[in-house]
C-alpha positions as CSV (number, residue, x, y, z in Angstrom):
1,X,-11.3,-62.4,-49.3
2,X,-14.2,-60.5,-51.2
3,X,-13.9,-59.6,-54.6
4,X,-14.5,-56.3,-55.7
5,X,-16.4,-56.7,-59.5
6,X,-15.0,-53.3,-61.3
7,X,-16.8,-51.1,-63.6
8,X,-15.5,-52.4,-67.2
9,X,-13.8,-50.2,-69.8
10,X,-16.0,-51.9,-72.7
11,X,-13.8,-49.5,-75.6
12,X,-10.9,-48.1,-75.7
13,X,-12.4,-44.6,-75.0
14,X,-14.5,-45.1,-72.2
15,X,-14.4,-43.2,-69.1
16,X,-17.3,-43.6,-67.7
17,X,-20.6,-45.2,-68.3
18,X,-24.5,-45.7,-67.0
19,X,-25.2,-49.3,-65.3
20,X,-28.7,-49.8,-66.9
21,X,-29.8,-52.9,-65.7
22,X,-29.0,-55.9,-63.4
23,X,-28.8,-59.4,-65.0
24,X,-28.1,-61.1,-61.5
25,X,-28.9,-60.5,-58.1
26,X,-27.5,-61.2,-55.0
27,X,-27.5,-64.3,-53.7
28,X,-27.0,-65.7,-57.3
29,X,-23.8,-68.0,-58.3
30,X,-22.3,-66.8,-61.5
31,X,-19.4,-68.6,-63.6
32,X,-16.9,-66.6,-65.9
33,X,-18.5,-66.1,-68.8
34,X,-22.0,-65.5,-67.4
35,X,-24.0,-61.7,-68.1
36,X,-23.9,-59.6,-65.2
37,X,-25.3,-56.6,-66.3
38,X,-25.9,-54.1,-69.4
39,X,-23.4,-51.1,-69.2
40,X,-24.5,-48.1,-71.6
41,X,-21.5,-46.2,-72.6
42,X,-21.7,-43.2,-74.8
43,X,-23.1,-44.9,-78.0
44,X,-24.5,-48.5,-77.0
45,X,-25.5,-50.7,-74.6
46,X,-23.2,-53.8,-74.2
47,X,-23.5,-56.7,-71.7
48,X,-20.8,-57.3,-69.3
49,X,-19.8,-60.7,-68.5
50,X,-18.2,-62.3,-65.4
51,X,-14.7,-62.9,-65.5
52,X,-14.4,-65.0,-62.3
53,X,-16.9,-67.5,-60.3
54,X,-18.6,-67.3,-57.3
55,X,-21.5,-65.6,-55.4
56,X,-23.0,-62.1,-56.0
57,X,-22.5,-61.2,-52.3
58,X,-23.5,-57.3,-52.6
59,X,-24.5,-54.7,-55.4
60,X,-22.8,-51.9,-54.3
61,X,-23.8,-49.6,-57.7
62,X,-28.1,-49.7,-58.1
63,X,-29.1,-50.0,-61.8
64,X,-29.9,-46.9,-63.7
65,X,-26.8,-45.4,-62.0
66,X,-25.1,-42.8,-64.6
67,X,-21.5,-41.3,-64.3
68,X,-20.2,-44.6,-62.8
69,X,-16.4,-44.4,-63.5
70,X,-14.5,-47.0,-64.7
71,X,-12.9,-49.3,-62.4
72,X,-15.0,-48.3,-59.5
73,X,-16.5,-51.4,-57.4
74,X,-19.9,-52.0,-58.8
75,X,-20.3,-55.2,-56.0
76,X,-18.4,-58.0,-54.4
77,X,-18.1,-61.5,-55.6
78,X,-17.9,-64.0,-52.8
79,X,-15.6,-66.9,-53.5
80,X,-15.8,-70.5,-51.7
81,X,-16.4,-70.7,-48.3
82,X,-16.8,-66.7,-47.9
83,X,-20.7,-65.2,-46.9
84,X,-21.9,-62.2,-47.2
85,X,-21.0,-61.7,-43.3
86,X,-17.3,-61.1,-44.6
87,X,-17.8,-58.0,-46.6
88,X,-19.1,-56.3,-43.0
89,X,-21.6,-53.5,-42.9
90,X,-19.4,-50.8,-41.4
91,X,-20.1,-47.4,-43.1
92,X,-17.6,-46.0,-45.3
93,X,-16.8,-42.8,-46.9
94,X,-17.6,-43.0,-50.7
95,X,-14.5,-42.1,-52.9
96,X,-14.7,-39.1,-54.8
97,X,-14.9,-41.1,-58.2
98,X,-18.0,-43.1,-56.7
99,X,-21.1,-41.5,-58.6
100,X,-24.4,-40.7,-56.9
101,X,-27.4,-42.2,-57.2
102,X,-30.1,-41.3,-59.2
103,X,-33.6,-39.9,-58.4
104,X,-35.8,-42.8,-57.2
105,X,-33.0,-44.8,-55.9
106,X,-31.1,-45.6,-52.7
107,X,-27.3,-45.9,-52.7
108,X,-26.2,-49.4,-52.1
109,X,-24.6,-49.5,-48.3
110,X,-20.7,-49.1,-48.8
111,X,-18.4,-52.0,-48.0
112,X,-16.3,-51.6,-45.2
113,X,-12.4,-51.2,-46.1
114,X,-11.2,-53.3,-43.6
115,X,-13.3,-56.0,-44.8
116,X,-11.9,-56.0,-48.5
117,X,-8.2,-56.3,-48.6
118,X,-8.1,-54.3,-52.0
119,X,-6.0,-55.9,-54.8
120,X,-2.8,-54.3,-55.8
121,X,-3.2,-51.7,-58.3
122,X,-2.6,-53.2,-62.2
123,X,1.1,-51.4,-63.4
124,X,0.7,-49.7,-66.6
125,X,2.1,-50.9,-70.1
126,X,5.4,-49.7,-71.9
127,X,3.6,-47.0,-73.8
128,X,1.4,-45.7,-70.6
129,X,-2.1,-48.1,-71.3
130,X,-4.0,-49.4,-68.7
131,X,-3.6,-53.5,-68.0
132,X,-6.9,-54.8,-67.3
133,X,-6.6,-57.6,-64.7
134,X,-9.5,-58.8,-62.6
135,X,-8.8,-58.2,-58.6
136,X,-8.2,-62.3,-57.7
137,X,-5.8,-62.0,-60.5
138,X,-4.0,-59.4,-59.4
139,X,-3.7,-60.5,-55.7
140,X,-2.5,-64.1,-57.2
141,X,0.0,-62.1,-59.1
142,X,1.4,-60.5,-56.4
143,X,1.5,-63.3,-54.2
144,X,3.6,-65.0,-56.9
145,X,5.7,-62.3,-57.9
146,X,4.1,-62.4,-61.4
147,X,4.8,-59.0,-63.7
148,X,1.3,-58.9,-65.4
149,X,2.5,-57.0,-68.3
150,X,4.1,-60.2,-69.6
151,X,1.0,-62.1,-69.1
152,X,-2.1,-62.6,-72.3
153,X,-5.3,-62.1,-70.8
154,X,-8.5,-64.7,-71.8
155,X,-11.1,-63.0,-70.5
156,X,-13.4,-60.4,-72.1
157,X,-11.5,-57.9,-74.1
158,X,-8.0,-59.3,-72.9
159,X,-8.8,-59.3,-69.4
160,X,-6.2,-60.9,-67.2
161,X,-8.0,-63.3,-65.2
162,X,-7.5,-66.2,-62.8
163,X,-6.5,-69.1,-64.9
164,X,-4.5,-66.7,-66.6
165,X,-2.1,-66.0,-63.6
166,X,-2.6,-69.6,-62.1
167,X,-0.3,-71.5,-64.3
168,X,2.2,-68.3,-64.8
169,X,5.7,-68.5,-63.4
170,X,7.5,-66.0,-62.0
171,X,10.1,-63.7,-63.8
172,X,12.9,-61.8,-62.5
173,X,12.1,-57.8,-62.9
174,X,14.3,-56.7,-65.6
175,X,16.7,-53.6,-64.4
176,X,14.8,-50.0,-64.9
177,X,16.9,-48.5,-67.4
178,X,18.7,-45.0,-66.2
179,X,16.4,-42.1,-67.1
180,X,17.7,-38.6,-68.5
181,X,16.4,-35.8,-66.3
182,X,12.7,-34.8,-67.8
183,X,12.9,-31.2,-69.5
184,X,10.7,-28.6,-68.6
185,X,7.1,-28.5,-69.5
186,X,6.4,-26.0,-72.5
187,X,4.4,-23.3,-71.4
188,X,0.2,-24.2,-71.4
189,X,-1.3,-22.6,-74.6
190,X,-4.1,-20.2,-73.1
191,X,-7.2,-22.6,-73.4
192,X,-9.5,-21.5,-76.5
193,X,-12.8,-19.2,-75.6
194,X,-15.5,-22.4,-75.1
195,X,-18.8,-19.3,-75.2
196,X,-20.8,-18.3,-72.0
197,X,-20.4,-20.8,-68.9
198,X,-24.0,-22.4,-68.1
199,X,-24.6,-20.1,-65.5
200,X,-24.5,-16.8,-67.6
201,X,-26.5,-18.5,-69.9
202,X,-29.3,-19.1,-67.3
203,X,-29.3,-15.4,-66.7
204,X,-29.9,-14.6,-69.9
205,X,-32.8,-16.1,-70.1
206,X,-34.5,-15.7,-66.6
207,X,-37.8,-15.2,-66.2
208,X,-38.6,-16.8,-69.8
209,X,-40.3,-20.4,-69.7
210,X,-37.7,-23.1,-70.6
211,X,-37.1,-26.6,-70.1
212,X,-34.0,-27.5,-69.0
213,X,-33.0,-30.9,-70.9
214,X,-29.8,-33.0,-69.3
215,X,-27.1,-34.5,-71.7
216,X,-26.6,-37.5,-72.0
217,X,-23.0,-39.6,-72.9
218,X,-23.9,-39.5,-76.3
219,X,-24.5,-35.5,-76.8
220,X,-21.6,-35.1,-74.2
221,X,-19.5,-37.2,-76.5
222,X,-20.3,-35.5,-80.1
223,X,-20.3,-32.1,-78.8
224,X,-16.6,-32.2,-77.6
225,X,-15.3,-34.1,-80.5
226,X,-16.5,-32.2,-83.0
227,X,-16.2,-28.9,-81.4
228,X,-12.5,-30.1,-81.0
229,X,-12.7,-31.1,-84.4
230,X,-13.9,-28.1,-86.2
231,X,-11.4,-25.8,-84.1
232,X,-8.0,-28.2,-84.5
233,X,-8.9,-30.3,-88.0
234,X,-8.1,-27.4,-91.1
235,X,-10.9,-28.0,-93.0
236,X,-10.8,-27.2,-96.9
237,X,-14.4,-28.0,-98.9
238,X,-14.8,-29.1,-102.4
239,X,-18.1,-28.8,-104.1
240,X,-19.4,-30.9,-107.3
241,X,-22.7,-31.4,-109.2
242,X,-23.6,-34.7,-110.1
243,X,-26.0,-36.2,-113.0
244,X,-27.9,-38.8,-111.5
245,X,-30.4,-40.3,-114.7
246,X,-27.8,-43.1,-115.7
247,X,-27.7,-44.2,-112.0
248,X,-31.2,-43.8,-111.4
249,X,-32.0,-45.8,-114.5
250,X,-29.5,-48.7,-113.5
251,X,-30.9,-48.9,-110.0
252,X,-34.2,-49.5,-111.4
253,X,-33.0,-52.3,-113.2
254,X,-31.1,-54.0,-111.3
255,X,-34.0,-53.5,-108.0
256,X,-36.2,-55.5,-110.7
257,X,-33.6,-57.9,-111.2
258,X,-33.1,-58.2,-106.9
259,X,-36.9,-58.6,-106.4
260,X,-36.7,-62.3,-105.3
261,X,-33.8,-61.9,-103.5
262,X,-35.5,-59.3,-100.8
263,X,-32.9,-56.7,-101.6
264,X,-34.0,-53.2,-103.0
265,X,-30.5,-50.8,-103.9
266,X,-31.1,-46.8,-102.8
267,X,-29.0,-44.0,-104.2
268,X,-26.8,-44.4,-101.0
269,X,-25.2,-47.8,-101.7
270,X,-24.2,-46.7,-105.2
271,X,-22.5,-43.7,-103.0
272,X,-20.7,-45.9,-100.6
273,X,-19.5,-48.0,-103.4
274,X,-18.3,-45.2,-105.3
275,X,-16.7,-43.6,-102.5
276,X,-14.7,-47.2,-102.0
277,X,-13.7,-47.4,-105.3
278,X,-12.7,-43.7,-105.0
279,X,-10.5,-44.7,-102.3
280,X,-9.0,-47.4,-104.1
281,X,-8.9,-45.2,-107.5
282,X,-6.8,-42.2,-105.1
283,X,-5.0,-44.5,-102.5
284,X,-3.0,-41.6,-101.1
285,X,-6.6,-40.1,-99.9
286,X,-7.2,-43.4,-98.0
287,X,-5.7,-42.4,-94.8
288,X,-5.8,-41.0,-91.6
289,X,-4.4,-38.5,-89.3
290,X,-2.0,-40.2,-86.3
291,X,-0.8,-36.6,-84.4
292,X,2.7,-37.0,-85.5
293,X,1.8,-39.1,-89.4
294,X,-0.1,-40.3,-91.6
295,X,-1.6,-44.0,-91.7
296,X,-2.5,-44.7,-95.2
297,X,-4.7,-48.3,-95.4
298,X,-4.9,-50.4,-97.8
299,X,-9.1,-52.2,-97.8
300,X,-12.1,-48.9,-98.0
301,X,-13.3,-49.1,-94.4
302,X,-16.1,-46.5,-95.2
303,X,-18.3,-45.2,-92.8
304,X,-22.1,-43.5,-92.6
305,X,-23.3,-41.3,-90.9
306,X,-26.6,-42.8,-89.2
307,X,-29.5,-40.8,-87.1
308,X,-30.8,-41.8,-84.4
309,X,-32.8,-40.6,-81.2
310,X,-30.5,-37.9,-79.3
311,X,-27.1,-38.4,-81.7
312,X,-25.8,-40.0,-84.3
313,X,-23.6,-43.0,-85.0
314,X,-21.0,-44.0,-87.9
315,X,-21.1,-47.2,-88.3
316,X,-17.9,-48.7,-90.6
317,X,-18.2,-51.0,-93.7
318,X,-15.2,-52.2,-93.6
319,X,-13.4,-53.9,-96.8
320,X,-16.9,-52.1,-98.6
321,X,-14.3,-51.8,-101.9
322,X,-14.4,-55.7,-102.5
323,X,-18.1,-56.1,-101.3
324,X,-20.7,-56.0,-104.1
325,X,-24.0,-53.3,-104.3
326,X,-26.2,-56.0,-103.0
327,X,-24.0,-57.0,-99.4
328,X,-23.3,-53.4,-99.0
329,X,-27.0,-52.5,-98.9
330,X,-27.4,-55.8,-96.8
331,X,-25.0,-54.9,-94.6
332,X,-25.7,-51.5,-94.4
333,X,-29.5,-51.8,-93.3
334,X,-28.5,-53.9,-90.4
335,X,-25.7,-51.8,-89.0
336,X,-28.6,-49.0,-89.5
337,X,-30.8,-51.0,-87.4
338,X,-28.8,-52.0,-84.8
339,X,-27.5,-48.6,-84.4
340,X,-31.0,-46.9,-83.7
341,X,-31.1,-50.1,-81.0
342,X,-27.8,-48.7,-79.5
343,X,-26.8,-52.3,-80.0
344,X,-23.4,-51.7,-82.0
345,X,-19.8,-53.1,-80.7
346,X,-17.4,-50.8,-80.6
347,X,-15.6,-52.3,-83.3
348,X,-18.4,-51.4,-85.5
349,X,-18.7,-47.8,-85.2
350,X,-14.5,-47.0,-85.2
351,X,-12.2,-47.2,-87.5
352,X,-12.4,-46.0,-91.1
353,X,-10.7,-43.7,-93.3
354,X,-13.7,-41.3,-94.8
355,X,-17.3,-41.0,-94.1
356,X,-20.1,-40.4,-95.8
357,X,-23.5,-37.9,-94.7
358,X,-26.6,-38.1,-96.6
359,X,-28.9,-35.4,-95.7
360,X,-30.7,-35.8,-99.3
361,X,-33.7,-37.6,-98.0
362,X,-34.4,-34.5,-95.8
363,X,-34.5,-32.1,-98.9
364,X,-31.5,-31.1,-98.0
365,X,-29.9,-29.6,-101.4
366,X,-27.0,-29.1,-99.7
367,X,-24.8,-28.6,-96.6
368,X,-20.7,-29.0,-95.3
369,X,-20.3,-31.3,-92.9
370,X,-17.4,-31.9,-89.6
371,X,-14.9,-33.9,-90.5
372,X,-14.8,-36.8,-87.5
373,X,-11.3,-37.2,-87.0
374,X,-8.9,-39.2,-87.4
375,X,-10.6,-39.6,-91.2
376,X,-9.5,-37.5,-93.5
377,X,-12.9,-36.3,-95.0
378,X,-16.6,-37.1,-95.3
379,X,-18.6,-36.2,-98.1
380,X,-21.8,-34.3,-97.4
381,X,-24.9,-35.5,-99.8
382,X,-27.9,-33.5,-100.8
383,X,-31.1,-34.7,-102.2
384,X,-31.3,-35.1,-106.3
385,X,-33.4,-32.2,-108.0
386,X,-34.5,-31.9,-111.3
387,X,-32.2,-28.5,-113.3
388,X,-31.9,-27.4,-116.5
389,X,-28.6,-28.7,-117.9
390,X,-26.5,-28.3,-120.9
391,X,-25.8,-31.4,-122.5
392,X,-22.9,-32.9,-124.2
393,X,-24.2,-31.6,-127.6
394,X,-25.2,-28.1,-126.2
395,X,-28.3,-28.3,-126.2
396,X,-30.7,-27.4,-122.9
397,X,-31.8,-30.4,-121.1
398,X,-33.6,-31.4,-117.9
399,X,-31.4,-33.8,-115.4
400,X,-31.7,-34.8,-112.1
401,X,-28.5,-33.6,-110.0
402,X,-27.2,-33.9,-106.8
403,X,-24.9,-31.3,-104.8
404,X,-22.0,-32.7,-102.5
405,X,-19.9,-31.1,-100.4
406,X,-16.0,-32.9,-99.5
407,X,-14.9,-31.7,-96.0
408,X,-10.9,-32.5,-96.0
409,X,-9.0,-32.2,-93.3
410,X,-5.8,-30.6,-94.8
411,X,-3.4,-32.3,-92.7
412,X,-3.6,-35.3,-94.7
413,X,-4.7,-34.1,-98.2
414,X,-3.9,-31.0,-100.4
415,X,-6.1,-29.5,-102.6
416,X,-5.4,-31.4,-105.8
417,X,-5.1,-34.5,-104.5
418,X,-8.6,-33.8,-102.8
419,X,-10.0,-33.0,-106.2
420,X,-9.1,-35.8,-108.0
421,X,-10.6,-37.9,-105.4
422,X,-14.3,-36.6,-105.8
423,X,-13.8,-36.6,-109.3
424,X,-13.0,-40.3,-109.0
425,X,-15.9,-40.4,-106.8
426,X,-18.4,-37.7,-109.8
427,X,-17.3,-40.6,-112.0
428,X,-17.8,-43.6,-110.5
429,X,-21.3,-42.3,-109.7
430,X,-22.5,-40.8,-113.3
431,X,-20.9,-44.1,-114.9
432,X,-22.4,-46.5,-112.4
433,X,-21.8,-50.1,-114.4
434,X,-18.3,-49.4,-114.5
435,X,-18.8,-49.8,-110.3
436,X,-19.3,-53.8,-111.1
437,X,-16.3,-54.0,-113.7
């Protein structure tokens, strides 16, 4: 029968996503492994790839689609000796999860239910996750009496496919072990005050000129995390100056040193690096908040915040404490690039234990940033300034300093442990060649 192809859940966190473009049309013979299509979630866009073989017998979803739910049929994959007469043209209603098409474009006819035996549903894990099983698997595993949960997917991002299930054997179901009654559900907290709704909003301001702009995953995305950050994280700040001429001068001199080499440092590698160190230097500040503990790591996975068009991304330099000045800035540059592109994998952006914002090339002298959870802090950079200083002798003196700002989610780290981390962090910074040592 058919084969329903499934919108794919390409992270972790992905509900829904936008199916941008089309890399095969119907008609066309595909083999597991080939690119189907580019699926925009709310920070990239990834390619999807087949998972089984056969013929692209319908596009049920059109490209440029947004709000396409996961697991909803996107088209049918024909298999040997099945044509597109098969899937049948009888109209059917569109499940409530189906998404609408956008302006400009035609919904793709529905396939007729009849037509598709649909696969059996994919049972959940232990712990309540999703198993991700392509249909033909599934219907394989049923007919064998298979329990997917004991079998390893090979397909993209441990997608149970075909030859996964093929070779399988079955197992007896173990017994369901007896359950205690479930106690009663604790009383809802009342929700917290979210401001006007849209519409009061609108009447606020009718019969003034405005353009009405739509949001987008990505805006969607930041503005409930880090509204539910900033009203659940406790945020504590810490604020340091910092002297800047010994860095400055070492950065020149090592940049003259790099010249051939097509690497030029800037002020924010030295701060990645001396935030990984810092991490290193404080290990109890390397952690992150889990709900119910604390997950202290042992590498620096730092991350930066990056702009770019409509948001922002952070991508994560992992291991960034055992990486020298010249692969951080390497590395950094092309996660910067890529993330303008909206070309990151989602292993790229997660993860981490503290982040870093630099605002300083703005003019920015100085600002508190949103902690993005489940780090435990970010440190907010403003630009370098030229003050008058007192020096170590006590004399007046000009030097160039730069404010930062620690946001610290108190859930993880306590005041004086939070100072001793950005002076670890003050120090590695005004002393940058003990950053090499």
């Amino acid at each position: 029968m058919p084969t329903e192809i499934l919108m794919p859940a390409l992270s972790p966190t992905m509900e829904e996503g936008t199916l941008a473009k089309w890399l095969v049309k119907e008609g066309d013979t595909v083999s597991s492994g080939d690119l189907l299509a580019e699926i925009e979630t709310d920070k990239a866009t990834m390619e999807f790839e087949a998972v089984d073989e056969g013929t692209i017998g319908k596009i049920l979803i059109p490209e440029g689609t947004e709000g396409v739910k996961v697991n909803t049929a996107i088209a049918v994959l024909l298999e040997d000796g099945e044509s597109a007469d098969d899937i049948g043209t009888a109209p059917a209603a569109a499940p409530a999860a189906a998404p609408a098409a956008v302006a400009g474009n035609e919904a793709a006819a529905p396939v007729a239910p009849e037509a598709l035996a649909p696969a059996p549903a994919a049972p959940a894990k232990a712990d309540g996750g999703r198993i991700f099983a392509s249909p033909l698997a599934r219907r394989i595993a049923a007919q064998k009496g298979l329990d997917l949960t004991q079998i390893s997917g090979s397909g993209p991002h441990g997608r149970i496919v075909k030859v996964d299930v093929e070779g399988a054997t079955a197992t007896a179901p173990a017994a369901a072990p007896a359950t205690a009654p479930a106690a009663a559900a604790p009383a809802a907290a009342p929700a917290a005050p979210s401001g006007p709704s849209a519409d009061m909003v609108a009447r606020m301001y009718e019969g003034r000129p405005y353009e009405e702009i739509k949001l987008d995953g990505m805006r969607k995305t930041i503005a409930a995390r880090l509204g539910e950050a900033k009203q659940t994280i406790p945020h504590f700040y810490l604020r340091r100056d910092i002297k800047l001429d010994a860095l400055l001068k070492f950065r020149g001199q090592l940049n003259k040193q790099l010249e051939g080499r097509g690497v030029k440092l800037s002020v924010n590698d030295f701060i990645i690096k001396a935030v990984a160190n810092a991490l290193q230097q404080v290990p109890a500040c390397n952690a992150v908040w889990a709900g119910d503990r604390v997950l202290q790591l042992k590498p620096s996975d730092v991350a930066v915040a990056v702009a770019i068009e409509g948001g922002l991304f952070t991508p994560v330099l992992q291991d960034a404490d055992m990486k020298s000045l010249s692969a951080l800035s390497t590395e950094m540059k092309d996660l910067a690039a890529r993330a303008r592109e909206r070309k990151l994998a989602p292993h790229e952006y997660q993860g981490g234990t503290f982040a870093i914002s630099n605002l300083g090339m703005f003019g920015i002298d100085n600002f508190d940033a949103i902690v993005n959870p489940p780090h435990a802090g970010i440190l907010a950079v403003g630009t370098g300034v030229k003050k008058p200083v007192v020096g170590d002798d006590g004399e007046l003196t000009v030097a160039t300093v730069m404010s930062v700002t620690m946001s610290v989610d108190h859930r993880v780290i306590d005041g004086a442990l939070g100072a001793e981390l950005l002076k670890a962090i003050v120090d590695n910074l005004e002393n940058p060649m003990v950053m090499l040592a």
